[in-house]
PDB file with one MODEL, atoms N, CA, C and O in Angstrom:
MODEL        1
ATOM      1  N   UNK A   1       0.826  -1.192   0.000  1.00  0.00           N
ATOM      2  CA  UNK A   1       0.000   0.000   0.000  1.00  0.00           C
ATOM      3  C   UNK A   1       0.866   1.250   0.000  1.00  0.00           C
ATOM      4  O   UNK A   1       0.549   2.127  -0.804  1.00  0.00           O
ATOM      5  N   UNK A   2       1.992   1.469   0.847  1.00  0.00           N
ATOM      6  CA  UNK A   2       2.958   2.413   0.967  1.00  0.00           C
ATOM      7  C   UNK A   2       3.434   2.333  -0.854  1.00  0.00           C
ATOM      8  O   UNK A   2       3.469   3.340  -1.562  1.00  0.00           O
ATOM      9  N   UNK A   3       3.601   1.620  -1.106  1.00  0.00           N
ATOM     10  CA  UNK A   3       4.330   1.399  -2.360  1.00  0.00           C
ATOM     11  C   UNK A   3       3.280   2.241  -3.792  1.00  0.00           C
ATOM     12  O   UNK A   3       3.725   2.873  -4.750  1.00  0.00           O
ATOM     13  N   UNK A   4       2.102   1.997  -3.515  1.00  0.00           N
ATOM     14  CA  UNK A   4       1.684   2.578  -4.468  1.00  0.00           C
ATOM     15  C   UNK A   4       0.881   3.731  -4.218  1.00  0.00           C
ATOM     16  O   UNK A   4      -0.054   4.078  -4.939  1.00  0.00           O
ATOM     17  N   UNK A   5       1.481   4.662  -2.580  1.00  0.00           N
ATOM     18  CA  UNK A   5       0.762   5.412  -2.758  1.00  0.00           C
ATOM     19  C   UNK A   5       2.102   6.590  -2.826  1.00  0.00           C
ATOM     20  O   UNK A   5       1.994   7.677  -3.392  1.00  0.00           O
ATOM     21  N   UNK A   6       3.504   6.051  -2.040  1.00  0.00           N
ATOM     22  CA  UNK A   6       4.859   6.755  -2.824  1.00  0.00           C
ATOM     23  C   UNK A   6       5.002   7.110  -4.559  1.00  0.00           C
ATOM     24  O   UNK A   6       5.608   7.978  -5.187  1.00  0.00           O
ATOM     25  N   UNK A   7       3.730   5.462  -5.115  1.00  0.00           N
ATOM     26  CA  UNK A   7       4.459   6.129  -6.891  1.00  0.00           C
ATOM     27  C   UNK A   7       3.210   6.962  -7.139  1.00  0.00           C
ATOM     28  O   UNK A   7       3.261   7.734  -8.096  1.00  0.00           O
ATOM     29  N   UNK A   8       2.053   6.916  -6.387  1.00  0.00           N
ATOM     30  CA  UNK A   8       1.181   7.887  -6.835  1.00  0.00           C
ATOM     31  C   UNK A   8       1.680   9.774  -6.702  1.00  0.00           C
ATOM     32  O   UNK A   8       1.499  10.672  -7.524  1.00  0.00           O
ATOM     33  N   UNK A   9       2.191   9.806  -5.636  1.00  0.00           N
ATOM     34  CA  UNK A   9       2.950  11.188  -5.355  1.00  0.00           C
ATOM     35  C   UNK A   9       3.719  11.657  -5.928  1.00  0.00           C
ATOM     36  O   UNK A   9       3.677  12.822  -6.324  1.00  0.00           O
ATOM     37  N   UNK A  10       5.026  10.506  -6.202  1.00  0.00           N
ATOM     38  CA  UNK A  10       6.149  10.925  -6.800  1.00  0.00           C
ATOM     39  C   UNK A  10       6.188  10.396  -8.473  1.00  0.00           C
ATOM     40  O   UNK A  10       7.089  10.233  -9.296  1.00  0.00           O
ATOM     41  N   UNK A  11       5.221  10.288  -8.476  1.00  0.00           N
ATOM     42  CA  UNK A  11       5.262   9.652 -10.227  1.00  0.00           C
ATOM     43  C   UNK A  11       4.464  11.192 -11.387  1.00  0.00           C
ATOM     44  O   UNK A  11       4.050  12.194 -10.803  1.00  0.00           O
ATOM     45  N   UNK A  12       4.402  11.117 -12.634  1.00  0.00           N
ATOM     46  CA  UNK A  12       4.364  12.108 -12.967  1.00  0.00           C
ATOM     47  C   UNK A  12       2.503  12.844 -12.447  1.00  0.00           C
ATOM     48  O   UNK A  12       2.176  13.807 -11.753  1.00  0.00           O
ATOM     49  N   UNK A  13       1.908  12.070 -13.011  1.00  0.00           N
ATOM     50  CA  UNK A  13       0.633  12.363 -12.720  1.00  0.00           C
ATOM     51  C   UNK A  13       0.601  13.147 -10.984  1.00  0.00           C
ATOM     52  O   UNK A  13      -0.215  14.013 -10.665  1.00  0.00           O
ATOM     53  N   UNK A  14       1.413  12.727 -10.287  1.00  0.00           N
ATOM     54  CA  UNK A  14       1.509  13.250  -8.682  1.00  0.00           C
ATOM     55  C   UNK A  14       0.780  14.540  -8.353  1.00  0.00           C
ATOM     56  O   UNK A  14      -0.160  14.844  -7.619  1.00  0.00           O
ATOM     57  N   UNK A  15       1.907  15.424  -9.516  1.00  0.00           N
ATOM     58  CA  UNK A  15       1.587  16.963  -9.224  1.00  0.00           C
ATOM     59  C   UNK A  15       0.181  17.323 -10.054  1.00  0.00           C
ATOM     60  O   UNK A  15      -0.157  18.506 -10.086  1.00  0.00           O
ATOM     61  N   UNK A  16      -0.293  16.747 -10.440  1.00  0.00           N
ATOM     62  CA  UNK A  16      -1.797  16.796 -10.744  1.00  0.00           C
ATOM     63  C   UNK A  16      -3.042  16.377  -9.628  1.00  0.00           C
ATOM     64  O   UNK A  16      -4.129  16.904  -9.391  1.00  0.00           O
ATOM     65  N   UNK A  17      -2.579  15.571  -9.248  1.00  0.00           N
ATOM     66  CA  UNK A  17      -3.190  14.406  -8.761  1.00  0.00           C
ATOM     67  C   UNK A  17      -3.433  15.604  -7.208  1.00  0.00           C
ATOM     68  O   UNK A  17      -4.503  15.998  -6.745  1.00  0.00           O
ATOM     69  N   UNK A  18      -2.008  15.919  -6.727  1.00  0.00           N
ATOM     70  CA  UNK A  18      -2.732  16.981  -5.563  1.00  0.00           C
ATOM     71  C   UNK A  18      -2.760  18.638  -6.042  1.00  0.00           C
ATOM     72  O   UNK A  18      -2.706  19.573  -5.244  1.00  0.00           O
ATOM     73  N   UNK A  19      -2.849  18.760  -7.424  1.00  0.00           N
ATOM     74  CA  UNK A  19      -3.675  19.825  -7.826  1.00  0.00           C
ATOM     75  C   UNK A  19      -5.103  19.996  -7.371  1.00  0.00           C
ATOM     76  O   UNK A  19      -5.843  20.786  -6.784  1.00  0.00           O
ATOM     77  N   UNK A  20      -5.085  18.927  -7.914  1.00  0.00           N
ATOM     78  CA  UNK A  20      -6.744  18.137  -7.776  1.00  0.00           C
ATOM     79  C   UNK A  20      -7.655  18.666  -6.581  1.00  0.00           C
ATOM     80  O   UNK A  20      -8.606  19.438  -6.460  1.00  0.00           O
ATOM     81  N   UNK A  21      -6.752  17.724  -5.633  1.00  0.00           N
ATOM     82  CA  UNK A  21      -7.031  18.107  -4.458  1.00  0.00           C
ATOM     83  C   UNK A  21      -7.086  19.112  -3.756  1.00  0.00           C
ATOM     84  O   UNK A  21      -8.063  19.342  -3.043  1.00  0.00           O
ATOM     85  N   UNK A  22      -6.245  19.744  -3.815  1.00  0.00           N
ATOM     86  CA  UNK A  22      -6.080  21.161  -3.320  1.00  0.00           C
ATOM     87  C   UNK A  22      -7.302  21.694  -3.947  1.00  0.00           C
ATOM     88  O   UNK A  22      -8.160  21.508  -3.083  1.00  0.00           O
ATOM     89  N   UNK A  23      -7.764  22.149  -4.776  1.00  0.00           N
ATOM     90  CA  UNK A  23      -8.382  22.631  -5.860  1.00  0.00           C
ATOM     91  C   UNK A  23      -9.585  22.091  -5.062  1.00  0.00           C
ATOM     92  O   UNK A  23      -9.950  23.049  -4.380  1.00  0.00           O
ATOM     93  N   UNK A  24     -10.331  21.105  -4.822  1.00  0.00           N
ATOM     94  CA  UNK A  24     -11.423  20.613  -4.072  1.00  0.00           C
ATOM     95  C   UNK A  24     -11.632  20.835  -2.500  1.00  0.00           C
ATOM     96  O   UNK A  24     -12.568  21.055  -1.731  1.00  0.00           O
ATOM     97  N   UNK A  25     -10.475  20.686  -2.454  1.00  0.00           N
ATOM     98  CA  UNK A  25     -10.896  21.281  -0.643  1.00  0.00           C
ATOM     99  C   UNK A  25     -11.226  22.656  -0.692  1.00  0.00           C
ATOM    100  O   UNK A  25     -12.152  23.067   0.008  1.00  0.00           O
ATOM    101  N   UNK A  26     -10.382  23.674  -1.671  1.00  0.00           N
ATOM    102  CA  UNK A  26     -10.857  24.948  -1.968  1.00  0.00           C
ATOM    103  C   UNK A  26     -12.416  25.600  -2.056  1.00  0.00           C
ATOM    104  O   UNK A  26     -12.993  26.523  -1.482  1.00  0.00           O
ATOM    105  N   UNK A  27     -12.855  24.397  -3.314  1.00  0.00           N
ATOM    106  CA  UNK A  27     -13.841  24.568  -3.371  1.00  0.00           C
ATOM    107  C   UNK A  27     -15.016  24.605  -2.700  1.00  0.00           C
ATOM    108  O   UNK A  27     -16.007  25.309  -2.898  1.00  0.00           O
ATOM    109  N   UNK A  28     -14.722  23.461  -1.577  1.00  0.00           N
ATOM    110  CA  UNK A  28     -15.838  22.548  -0.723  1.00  0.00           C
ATOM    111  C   UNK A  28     -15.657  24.131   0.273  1.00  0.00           C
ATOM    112  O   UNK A  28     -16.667  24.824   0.398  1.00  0.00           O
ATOM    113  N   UNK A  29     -14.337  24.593   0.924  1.00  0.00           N
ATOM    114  CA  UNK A  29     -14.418  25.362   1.790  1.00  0.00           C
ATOM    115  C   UNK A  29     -15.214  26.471   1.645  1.00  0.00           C
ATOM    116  O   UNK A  29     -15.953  27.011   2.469  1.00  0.00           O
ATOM    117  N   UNK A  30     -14.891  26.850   0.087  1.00  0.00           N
ATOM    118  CA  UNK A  30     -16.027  28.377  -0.509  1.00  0.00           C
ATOM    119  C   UNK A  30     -17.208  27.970  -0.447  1.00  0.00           C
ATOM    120  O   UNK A  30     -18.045  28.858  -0.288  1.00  0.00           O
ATOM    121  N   UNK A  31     -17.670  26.664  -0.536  1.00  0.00           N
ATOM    122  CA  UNK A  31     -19.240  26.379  -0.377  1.00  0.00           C
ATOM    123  C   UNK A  31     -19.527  26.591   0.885  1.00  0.00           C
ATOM    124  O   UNK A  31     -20.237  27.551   1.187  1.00  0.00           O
ATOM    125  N   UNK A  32     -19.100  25.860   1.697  1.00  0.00           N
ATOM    126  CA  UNK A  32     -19.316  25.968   2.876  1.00  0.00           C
ATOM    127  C   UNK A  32     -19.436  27.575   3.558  1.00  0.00           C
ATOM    128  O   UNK A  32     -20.156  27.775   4.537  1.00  0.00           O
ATOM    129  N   UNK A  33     -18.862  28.366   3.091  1.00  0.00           N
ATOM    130  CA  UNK A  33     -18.663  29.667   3.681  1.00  0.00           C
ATOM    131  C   UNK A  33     -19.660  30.887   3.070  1.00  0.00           C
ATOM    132  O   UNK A  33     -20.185  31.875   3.583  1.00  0.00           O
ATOM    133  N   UNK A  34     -19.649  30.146   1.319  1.00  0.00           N
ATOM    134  CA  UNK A  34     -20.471  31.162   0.641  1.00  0.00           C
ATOM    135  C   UNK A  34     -21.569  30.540  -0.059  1.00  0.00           C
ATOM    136  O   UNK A  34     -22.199  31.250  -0.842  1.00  0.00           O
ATOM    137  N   UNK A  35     -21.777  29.792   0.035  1.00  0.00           N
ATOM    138  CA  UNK A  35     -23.011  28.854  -0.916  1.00  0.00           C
ATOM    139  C   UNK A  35     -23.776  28.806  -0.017  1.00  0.00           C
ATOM    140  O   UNK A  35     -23.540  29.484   0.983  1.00  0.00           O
ATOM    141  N   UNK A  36     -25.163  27.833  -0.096  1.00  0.00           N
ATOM    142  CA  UNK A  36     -26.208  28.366   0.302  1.00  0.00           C
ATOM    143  C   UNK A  36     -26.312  27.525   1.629  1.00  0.00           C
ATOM    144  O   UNK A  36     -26.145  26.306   1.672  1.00  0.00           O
ATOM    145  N   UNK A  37     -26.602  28.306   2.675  1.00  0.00           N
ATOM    146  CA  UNK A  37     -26.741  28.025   3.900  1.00  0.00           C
ATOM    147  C   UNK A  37     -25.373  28.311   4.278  1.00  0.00           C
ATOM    148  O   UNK A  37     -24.845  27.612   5.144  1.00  0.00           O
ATOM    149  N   UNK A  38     -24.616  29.438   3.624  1.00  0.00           N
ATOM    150  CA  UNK A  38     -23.268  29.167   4.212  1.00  0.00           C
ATOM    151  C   UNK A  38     -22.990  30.307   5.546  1.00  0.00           C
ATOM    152  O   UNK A  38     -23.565  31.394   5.489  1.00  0.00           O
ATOM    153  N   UNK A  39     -22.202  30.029   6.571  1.00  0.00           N
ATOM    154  CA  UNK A  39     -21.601  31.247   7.587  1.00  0.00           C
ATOM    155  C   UNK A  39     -21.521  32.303   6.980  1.00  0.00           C
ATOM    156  O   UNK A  39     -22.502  33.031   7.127  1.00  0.00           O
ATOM    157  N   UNK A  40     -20.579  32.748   6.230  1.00  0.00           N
ATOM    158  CA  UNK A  40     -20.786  34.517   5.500  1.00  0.00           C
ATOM    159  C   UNK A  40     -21.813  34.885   4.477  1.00  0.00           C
ATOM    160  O   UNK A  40     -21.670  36.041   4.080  1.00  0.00           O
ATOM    161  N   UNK A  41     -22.919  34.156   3.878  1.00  0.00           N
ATOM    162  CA  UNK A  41     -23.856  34.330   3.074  1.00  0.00           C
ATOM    163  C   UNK A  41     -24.707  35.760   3.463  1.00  0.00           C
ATOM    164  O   UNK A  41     -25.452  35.546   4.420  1.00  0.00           O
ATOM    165  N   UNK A  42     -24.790  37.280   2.919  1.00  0.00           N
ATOM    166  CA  UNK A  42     -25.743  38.337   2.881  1.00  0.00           C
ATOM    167  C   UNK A  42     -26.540  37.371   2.707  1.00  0.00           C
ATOM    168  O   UNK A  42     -26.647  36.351   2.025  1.00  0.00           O
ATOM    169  N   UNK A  43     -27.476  38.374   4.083  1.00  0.00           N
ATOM    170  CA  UNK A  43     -29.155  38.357   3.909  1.00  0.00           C
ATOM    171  C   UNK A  43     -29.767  38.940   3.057  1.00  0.00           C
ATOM    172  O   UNK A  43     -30.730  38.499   2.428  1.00  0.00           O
ATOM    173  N   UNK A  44     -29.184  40.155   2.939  1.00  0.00           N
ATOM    174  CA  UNK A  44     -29.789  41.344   1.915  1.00  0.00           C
ATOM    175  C   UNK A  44     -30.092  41.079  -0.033  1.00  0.00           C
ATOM    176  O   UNK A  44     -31.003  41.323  -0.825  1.00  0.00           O
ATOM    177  N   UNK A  45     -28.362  40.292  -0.098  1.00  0.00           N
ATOM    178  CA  UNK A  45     -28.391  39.711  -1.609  1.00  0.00           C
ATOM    179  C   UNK A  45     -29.212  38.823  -1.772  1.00  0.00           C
ATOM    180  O   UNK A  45     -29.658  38.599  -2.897  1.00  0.00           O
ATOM    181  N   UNK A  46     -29.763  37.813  -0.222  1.00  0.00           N
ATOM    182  CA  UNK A  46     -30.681  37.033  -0.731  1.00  0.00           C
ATOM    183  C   UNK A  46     -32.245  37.641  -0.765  1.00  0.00           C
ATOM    184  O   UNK A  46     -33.176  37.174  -1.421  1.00  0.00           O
ATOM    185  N   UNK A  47     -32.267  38.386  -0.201  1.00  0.00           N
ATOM    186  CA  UNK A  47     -34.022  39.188  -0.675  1.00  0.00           C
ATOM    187  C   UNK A  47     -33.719  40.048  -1.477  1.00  0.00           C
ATOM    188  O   UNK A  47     -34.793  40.601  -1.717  1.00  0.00           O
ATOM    189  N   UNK A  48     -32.865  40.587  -2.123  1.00  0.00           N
ATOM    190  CA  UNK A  48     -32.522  40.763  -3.418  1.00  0.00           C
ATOM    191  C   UNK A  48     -32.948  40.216  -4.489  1.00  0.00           C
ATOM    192  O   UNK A  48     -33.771  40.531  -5.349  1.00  0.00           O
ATOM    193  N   UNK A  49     -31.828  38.789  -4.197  1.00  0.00           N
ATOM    194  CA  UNK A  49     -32.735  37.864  -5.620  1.00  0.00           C
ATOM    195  C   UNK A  49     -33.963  37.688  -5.640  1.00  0.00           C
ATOM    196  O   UNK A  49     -34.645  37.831  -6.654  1.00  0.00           O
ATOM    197  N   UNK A  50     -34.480  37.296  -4.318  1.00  0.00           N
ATOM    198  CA  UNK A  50     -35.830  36.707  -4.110  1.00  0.00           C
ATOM    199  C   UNK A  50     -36.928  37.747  -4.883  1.00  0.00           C
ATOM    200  O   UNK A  50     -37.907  37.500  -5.588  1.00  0.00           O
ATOM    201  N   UNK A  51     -36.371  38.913  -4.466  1.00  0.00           N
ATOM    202  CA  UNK A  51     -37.852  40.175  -5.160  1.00  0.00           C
ATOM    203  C   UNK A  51     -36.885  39.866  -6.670  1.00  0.00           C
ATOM    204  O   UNK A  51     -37.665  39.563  -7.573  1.00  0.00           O
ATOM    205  N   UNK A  52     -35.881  39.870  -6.993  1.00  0.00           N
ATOM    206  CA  UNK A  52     -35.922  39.919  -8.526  1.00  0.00           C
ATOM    207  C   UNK A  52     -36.775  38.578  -8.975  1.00  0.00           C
ATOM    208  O   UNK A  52     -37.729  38.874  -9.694  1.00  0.00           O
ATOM    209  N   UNK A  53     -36.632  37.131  -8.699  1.00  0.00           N
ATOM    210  CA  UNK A  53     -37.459  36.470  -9.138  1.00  0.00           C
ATOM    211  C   UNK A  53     -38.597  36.605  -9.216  1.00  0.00           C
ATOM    212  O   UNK A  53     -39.283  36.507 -10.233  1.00  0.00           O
ATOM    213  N   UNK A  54     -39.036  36.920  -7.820  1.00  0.00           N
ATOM    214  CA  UNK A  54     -40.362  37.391  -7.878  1.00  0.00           C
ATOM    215  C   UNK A  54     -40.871  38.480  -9.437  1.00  0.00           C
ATOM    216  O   UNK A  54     -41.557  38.258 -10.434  1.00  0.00           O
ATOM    217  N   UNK A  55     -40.324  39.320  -9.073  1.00  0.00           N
ATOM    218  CA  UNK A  55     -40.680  40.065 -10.130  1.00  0.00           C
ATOM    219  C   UNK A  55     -40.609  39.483 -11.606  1.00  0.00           C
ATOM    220  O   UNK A  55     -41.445  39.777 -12.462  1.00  0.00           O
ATOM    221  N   UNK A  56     -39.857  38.886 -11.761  1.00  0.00           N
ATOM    222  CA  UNK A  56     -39.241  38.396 -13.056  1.00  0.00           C
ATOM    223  C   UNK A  56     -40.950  37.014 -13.517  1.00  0.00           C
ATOM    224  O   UNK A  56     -41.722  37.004 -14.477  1.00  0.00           O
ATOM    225  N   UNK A  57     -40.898  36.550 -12.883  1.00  0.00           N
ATOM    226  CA  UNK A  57     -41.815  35.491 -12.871  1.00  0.00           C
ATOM    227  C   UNK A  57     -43.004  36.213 -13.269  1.00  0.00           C
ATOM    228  O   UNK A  57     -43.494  35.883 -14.349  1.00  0.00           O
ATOM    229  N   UNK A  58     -43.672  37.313 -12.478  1.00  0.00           N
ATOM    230  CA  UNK A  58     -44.783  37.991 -12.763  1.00  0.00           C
ATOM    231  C   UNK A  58     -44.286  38.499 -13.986  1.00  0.00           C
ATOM    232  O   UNK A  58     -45.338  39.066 -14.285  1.00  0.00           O
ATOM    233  N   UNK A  59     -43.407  38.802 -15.104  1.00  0.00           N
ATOM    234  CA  UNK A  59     -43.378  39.344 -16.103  1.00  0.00           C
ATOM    235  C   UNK A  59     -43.655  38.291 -16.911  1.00  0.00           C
ATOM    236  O   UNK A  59     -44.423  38.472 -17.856  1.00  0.00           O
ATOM    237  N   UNK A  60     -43.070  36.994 -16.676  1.00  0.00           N
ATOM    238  CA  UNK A  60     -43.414  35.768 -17.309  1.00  0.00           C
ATOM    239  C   UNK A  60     -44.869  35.356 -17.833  1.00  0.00           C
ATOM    240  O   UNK A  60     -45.331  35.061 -18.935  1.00  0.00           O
ATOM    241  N   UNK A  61     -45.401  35.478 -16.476  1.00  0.00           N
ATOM    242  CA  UNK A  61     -46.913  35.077 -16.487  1.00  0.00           C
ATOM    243  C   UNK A  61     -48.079  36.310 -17.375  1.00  0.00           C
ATOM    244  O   UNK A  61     -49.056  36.038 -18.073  1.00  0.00           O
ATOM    245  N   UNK A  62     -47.556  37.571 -17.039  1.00  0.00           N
ATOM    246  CA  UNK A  62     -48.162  38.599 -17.728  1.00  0.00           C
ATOM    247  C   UNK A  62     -47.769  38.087 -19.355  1.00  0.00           C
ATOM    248  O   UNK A  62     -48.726  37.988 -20.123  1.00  0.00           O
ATOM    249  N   UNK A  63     -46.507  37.791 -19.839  1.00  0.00           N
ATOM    250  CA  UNK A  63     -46.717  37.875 -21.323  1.00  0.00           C
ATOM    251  C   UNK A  63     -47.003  36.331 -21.506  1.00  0.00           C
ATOM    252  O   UNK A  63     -46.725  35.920 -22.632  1.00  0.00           O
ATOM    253  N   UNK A  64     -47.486  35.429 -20.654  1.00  0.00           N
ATOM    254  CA  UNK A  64     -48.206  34.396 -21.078  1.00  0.00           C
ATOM    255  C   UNK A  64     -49.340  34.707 -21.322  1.00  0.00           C
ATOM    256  O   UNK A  64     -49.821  34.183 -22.327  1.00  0.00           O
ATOM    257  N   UNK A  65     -50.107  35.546 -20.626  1.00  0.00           N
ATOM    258  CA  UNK A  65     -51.152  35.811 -20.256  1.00  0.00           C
ATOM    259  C   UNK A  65     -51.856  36.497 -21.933  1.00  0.00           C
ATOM    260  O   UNK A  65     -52.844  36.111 -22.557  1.00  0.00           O
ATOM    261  N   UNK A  66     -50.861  37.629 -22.257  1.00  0.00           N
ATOM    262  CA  UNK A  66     -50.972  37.881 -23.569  1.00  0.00           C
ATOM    263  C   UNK A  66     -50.814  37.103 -24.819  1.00  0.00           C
ATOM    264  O   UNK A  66     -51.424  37.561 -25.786  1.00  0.00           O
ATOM    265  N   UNK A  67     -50.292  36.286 -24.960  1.00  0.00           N
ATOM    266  CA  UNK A  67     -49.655  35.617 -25.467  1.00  0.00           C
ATOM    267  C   UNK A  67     -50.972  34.546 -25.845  1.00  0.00           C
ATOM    268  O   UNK A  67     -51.347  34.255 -26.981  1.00  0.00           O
ATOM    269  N   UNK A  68     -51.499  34.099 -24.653  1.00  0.00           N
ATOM    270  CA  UNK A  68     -52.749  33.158 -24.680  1.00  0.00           C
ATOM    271  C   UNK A  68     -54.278  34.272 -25.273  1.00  0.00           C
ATOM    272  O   UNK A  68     -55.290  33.795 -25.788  1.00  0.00           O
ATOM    273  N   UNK A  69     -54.060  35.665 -25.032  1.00  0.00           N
ATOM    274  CA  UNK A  69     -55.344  35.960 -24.993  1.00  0.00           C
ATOM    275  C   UNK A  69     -55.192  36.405 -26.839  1.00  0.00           C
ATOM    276  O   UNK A  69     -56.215  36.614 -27.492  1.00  0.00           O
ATOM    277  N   UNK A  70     -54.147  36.471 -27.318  1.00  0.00           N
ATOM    278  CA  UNK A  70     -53.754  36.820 -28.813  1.00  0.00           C
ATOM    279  C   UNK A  70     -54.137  35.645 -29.259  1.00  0.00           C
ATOM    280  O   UNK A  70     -55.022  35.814 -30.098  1.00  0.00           O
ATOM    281  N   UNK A  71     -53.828  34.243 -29.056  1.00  0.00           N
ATOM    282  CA  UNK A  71     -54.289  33.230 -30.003  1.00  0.00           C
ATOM    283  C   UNK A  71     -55.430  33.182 -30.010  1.00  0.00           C
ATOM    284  O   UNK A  71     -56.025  32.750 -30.998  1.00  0.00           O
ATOM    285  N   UNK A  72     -56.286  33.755 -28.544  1.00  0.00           N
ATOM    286  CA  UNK A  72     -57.900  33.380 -28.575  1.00  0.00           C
ATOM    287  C   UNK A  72     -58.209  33.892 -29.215  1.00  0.00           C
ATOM    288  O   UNK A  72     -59.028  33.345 -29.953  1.00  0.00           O
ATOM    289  N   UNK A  73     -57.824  35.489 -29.544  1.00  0.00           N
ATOM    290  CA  UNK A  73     -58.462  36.854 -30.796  1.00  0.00           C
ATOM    291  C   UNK A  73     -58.160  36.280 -32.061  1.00  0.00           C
ATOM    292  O   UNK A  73     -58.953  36.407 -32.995  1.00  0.00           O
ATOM    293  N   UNK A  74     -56.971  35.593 -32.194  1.00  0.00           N
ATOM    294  CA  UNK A  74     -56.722  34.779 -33.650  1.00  0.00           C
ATOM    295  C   UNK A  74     -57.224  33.795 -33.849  1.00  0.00           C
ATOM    296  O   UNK A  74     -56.904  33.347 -34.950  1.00  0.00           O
ATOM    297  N   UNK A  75     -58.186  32.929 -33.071  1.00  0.00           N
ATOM    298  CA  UNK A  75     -58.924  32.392 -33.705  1.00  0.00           C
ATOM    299  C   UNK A  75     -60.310  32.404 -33.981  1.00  0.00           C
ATOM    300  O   UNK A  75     -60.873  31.488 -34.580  1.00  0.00           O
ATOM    301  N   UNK A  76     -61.048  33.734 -33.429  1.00  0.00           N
ATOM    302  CA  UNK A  76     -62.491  34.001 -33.973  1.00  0.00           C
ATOM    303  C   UNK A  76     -62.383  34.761 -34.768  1.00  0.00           C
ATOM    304  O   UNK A  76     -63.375  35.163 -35.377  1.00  0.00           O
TER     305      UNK A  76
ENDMDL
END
């Protein structure tokens, strides 16, 4: 086991191999800190988005809304 985890390190792939890694713990840590439910996550940016969806959605539904009442006029 020592044996193939010395040629995993020191063999060429190695310095990739704890690129890798490094690179993932990085990541996992920024989630953890800034992704959702994270310790430093704004409250503010999130009712931010929330009224932009909101809003955004009601624009959705309004030009469905048109959208449906134009085919009804196009077809009588």
């Amino acid at each position: 086991m020592s044996d193939l985890l010395e040629s995993l390190f020191t063999g060429q792939l190695g310095g990739v191999f704890i690129m890798v890694l490094v690179s993932a713990a990085v990541i996992f840590f920024l989630r953890a800190l800034y992704g959702p439910r994270g310790f430093f996550r704004d409250p503010k940016w999130d009712e931010s988005n929330r009224r932009i969806r909101l809003k955004e959605a009601e624009e959705r539904e309004r030009r469905l809304r048109e959208w449906q009442e134009r085919g009804e006029r196009d077809e009588r």
